[in-house]
C-alpha positions as CSV (number, residue, x, y, z in Angstrom):
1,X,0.0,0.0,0.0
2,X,1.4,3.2,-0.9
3,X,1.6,6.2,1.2
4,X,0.6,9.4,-1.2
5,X,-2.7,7.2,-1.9
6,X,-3.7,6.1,1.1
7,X,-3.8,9.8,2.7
8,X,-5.5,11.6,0.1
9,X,-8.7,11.2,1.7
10,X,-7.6,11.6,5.0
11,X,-5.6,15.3,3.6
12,X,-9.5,15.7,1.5
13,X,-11.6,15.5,5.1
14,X,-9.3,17.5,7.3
15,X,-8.8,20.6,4.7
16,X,-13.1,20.7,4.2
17,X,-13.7,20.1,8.1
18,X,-11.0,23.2,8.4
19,X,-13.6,25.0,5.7
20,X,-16.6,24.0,7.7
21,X,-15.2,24.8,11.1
22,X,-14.3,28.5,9.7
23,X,-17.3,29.2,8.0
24,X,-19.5,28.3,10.8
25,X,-17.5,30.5,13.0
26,X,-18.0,33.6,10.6
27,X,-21.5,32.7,10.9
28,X,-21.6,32.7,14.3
29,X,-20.0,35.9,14.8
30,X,-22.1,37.6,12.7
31,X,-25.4,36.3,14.4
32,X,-23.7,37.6,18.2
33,X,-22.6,40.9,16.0
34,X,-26.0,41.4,14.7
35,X,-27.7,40.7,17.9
36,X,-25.5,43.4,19.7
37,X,-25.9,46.0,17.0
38,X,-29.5,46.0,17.3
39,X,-29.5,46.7,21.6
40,X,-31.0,49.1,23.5
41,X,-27.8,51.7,23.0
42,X,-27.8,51.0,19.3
43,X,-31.9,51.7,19.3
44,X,-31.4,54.7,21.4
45,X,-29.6,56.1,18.6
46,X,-33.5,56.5,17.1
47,X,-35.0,57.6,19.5
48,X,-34.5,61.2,20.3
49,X,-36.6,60.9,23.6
50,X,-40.0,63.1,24.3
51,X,-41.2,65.3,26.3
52,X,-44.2,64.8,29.0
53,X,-46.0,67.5,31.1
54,X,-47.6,65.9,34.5
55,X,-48.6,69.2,36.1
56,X,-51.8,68.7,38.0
57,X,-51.5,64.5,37.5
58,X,-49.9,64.2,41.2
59,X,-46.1,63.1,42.2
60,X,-44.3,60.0,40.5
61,X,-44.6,57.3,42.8
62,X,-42.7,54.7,40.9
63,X,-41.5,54.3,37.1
64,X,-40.4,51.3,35.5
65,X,-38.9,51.3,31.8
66,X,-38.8,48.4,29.2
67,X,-37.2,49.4,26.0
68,X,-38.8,52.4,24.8
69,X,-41.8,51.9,27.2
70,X,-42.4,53.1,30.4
71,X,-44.9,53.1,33.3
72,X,-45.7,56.1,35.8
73,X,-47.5,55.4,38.9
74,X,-49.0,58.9,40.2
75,X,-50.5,59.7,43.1
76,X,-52.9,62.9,43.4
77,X,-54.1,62.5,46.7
78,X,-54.3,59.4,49.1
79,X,-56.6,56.9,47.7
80,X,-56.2,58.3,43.9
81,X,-53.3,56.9,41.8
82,X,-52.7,57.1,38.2
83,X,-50.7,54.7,35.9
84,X,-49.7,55.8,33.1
85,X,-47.7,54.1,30.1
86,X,-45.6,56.6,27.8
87,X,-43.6,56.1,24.6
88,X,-40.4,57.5,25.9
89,X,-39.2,58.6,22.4
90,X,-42.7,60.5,21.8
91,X,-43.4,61.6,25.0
92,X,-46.9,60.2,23.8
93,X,-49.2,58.4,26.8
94,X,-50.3,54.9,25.7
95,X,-52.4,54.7,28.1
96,X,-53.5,55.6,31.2
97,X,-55.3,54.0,34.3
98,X,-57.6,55.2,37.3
99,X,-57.3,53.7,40.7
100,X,-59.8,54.8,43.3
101,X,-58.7,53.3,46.6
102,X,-59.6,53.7,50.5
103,X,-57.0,56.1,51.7
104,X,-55.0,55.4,54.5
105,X,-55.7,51.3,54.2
106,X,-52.3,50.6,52.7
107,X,-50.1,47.5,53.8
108,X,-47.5,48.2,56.6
């Protein structure tokens, strides 16, 4: 059995693995690349950011934000509250919600 014919196919396999083993990291990378370009700094970038006048609606009690969302809890007076979602690049409410509680009954 000769030597140059018997590793032909063995040289054949390694060299397309090596082809396979590259290309599918240059895949990879630009999957994790795309995924990182399109986070919430990059979409920032849009989003100029609004502006929101709650004079009269009470004090902020509590705001949450989830990408370009976010939630206001207001309170007027004891026993009123207000929630309120806004589009923070806007400024625009989304929507808005009355609570009408006993005052003074909260949890200790």
């Amino acid at each position: 059995m000769s030597d140059k014919q018997s590793l032909s196919p063995l040289k054949t396999l390694v060299f397309s693995m090596g082809i396979v083993l590259i290309a599918g990291a240059v895949f990879i990378s630009g999957g994790i690349l795309k995924n990182f370009s399109a986070s919430p700094a990059a979409l920032s970038a849009d989003c100029k950011g609004g502006q929101l006048d709650l004079t009269g609606r009470g004090m902020v009690v509590e705001s949450r934000t989830e990408d370009q969302i976010m939630r206001l809890s207001l309170e007027k007076k004891p026993g009123s509250m207000e929630i309120l979602t806004v589009d923070v690049c806007s400024g625009k409410i989304l929507g808005s919600l009355q609570l009408n509680t006993d005052p003074g009954m909260g949890v200790e």
